[in-house]
N, C-alpha and C positions, 0 to 999 in steps of 0.2 A: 370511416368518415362518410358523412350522408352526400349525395351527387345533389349539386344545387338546381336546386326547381327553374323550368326553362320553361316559361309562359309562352305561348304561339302569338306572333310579331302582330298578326292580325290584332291580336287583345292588347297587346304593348302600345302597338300605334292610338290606340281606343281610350286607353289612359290617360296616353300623352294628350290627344285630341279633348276631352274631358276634362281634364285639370286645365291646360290652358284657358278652356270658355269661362271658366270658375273662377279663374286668375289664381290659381293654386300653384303651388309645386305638386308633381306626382306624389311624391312622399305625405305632404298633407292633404292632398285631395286622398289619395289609398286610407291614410289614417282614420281621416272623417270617414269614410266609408264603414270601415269596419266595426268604430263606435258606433255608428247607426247601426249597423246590421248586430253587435249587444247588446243594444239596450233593450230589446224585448229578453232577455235572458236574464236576469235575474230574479232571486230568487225571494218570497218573503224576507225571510232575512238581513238579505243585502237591499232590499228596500228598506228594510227600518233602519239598517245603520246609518245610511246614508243619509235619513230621514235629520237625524240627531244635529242639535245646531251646532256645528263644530266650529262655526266662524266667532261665538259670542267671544272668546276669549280673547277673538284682536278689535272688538268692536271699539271708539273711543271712549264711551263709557267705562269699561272695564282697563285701561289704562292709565298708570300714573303720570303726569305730565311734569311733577316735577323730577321723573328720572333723566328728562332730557336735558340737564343741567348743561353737561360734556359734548362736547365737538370735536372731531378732528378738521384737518385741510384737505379735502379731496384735491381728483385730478379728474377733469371729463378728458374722453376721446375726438382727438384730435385728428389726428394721422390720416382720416378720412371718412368713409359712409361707414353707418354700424351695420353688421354680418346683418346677412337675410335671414337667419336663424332668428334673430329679434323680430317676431313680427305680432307682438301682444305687450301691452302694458300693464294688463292686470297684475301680472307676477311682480313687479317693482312697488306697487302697494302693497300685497299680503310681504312679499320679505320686506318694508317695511317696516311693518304692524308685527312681525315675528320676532324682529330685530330689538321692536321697544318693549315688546314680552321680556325679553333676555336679558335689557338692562337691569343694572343692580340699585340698589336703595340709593345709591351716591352716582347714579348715572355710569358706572363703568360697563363697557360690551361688554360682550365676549371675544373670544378667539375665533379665528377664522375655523376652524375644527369644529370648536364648539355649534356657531352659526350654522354652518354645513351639515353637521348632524339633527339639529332639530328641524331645518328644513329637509330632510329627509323625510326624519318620521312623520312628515305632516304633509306632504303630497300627493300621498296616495289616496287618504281620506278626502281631501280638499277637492282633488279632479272629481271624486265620487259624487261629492255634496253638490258641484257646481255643474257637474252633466245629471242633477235630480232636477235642478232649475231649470236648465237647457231645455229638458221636456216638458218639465210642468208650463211651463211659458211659451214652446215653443218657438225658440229660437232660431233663425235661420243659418242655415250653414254657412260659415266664414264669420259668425258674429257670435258664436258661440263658447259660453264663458271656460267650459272646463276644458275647450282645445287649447288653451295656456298652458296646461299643466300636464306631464310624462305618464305614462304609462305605468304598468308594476315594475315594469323592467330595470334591473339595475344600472345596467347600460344606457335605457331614457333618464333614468332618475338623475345620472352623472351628469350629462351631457346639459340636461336643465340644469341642474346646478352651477356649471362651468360657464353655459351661457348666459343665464338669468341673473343669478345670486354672485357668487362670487369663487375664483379660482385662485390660488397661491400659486405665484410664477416662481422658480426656481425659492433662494432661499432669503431672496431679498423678498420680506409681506410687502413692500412697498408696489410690487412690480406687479400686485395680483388686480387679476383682470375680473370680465363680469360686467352683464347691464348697467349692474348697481352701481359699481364702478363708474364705470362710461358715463353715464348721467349725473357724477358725480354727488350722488345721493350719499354716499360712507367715504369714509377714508379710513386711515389703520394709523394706528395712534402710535406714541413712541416707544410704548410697552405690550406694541403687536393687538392688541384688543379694537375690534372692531364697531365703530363709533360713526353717530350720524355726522353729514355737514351740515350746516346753515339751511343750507338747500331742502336736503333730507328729511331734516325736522319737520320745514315747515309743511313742505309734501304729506309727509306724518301725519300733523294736525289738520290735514282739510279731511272733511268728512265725504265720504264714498260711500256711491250710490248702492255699492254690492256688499258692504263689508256693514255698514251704518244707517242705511235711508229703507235698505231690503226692497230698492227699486229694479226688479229684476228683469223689467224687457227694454229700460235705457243702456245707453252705453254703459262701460265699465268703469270711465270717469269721469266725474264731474267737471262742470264747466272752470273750476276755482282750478280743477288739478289738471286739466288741459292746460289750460292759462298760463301755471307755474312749469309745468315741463315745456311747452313750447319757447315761453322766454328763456329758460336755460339751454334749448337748441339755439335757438339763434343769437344767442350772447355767447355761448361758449362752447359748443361745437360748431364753427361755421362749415366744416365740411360735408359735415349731415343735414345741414340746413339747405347750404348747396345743392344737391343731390333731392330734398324735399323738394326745392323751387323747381328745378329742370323737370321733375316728373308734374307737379303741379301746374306749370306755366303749358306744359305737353296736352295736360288732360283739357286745359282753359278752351288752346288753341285747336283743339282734334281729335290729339294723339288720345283716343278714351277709351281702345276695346286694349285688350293684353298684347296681341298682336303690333300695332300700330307703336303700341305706347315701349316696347322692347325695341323697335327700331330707333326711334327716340333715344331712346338709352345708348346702343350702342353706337349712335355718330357720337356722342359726348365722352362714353367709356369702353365699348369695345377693344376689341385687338386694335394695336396701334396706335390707340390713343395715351397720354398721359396714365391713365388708372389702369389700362392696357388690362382690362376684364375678361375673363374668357368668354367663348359661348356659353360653355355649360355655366357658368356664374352669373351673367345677369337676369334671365329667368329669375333665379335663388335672390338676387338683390332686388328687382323689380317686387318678388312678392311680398318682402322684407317692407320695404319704406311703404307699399299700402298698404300692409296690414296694422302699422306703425301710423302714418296719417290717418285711418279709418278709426285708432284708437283716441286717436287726438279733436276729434271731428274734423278734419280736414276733406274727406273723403267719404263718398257715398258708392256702393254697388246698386247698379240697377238691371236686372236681367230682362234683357230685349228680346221677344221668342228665346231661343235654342243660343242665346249669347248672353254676355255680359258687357255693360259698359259700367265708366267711369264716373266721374261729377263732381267738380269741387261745389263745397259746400257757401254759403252768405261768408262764414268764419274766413272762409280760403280766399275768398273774393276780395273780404276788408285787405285781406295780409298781402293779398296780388297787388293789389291797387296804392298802398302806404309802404311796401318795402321794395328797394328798389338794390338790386347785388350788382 
C-alpha cells in the first residue's frame, strides 16, 4: 500500500487561504487548477476530437417533440437546502436533452440503468468539448462550462451521476434521488421507466444558449430557463429558496466577501441551530447555492485586488423587493 502524500501545512494553509478569496471549496479550487495546468497538454489529436460537434445530437433541431407525448409525477426536494455538491446547472439541461434522445417513438423512457449508462458514455467527451470552449472564449474561472462535468475517473463519473442525474435508492425506483430529481424535472413511471414531468418537458423545450444559440461567453442559461427553474424553487422547494433568500438578503445588506457571508450562514445554520450544520459543512453549502444562484443570474463575482466579492444582480433586486418570506 502507497503512504499518503503529506503536503507541508505552509502550502495547505495557502489553499485554504486561495480557495476561500475565490469562494471556492479546496477541492474545486485544486480541480480548476489542475485543468488549467492540462490544458496546454494536449495533443493534435485530442484537439481534433474535441474539435467534433458532439452536442448537435441534443441540439432542439434534431429532436422529436412528439416523443414527449408521456409524463410521469415527480417529487422536488423538500427536506431542506440542496447538497453543496449542486453548484452548476448546466448538467440538468444536457440530462435533459440525453434523456429526450432515449425516448422511444411512443414517448416511453428508459430505465434508470439504461439513463445511467448513456450518460456515462457521454461525459467524458462533453467535459472535453465544453473545456475547448472554456478556452477558445476564454472563460473566467468559477464560470466555466466544463467544470460541471467529472473527470475520466470512474469514481468522478459516479458521483456526477449520483448527484446530477439520477441514483436508485434501495429497491423502491420510487425513492431515487438526484438533481433531476430534486428539481423535479423526471419522475419514474409505474413500469420503473424514467419519464419527464410537466416541468421537465417544458425545461426541455426552451432553447439554450450552449446547446442551441452556440452563445458561448453568456451564461449557461437562458433567461426563459432561469425564469422556469427559479419558479419551481420558490413554489416547490421552499427550503432551498430559504436558504437562496438568507444568503441573498446577506450579500444585499454586506455580508458580500466569503468570509463575512459564512458567518451569515452560520447564526441561521451552524452548530446549534435548527439545521445544526457543521463547520466543515457550510463552507461546502455556502459555495453550493452561489454557484447555483450565479447559474440562475442571481449572482455576480467581482474580484476586488487580491479578493472577491459578492453582488446581487437587477433580477435579485426585483425578487428582494416583491418577495417577501
Amino acid at each position: 500500500m502507497e503512504a499518503a502524500l503529506s503536503l507541508p501545512a505552509t502550502l495547505v494553509a495557502k489553499l485554504i487561504e486561495d480557495a476561500e478569496r475565490h469562494g471556492m471549496s479546496v477541492d474545486e479550487y485544486c480541480r480548476a487548477i489542475l485543468s488549467e495546468s492540462r490544458a496546454g497538454d494536449r495533443t493534435p489529436t485530442q484537439a481534433a476530437f474535441v474539435n467534433e460537434p458532439s452536442l448537435d445530437d441534443l441540439k432542439l433541431e434534431q429532436l422529436s417533440v412528439e416523443r414527449l407525448s408521456l409524463t410521469a409525477v415527480g417529487r422536488t426536494f423538500e427536506s431542506g437546502a440542496l447538497s453543496g455538491h449542486i453548484n452548476r446547472l448546466l448538467p440538468l439541461k444536457i440530462g435533459c436533452r440525453v434523456l429526450w434522445s432515449l425516448l422511444s417513438d411512443e414517448g416511453v423512457g428508459p430505465t434508470i440503468r439504461e439513463f445511467r449508462e448513456e450518460m456515462w458514455s457521454r461525459v467524458g467527451s462533453l467535459r472535453d468539448y465544453l473545456r475547448m470552449i472554456d478556452e477558445d472564449y476564454a472563460r473566467p474561472r468559477g464560470d466555466r462550462l466544463h467544470a460541471s462535468f467529472p473527470n475520466s475517473s470512474d469514481a468522478a463519473i459516479k458521483r456526477f451521476l449520483n448527484q446530477y442525474i439520477i441514483r436508485k435508492s434501495g429497491l423502491n425506483a420510487e425513492q431515487s434521488s438526484g438533481a433531476m430529481i430534486d428539481f423535479g424535472l423526471i419522475g419514474i413511471s409505474d413500469t420503473g421507466r424514467v419519464q419527464f414531468t410537466e416541468v421537465g418537458r417544458n425545461f426541455s423545450l426552451l432553447s439554450n444558449p450552449v446547446l442551441d444559440e452556440e452563445d458561448h461567453r453568456g451564461p449557461s442559461l437562458s433567461a426563459d430557463e432561469q425564469v422556469l427553474i427559479l419558479s419551481q424553487i420558490r413554489t416547490e422547494m421552499m427550503r432551498e429558496w430559504k436558504f437562496m433568500r438568507h444568503v441573498l438578503d446577506g450579500i444585499h445588506v454586506g455580508s458580500n466577501t466569503p468570509t463575512s457571508l459564512l458567518a451569515r450562514i452560520n447564526r441561521r445554520y451552524g452548530p446549534g441551530t435548527k439545521a445544526d450544520w457543521s463547520a466543515s459543512v457550510m463552507p461546502h453549502m455556502r459555495s453550493g447555492v452561489l454557484g447555483r444562484m450565479q447559474a440562475l443570474g442571481l449572482v455576480k463575482r467581482t474580484f476586488i485586488e487580491n479578493r472577491v466579492e459578492y453582488r446581487v444582480t437587477p433580477l435579485a433586486l426585483v425578487i428582494l423587493e416583491a418577495d417577501v418570506v
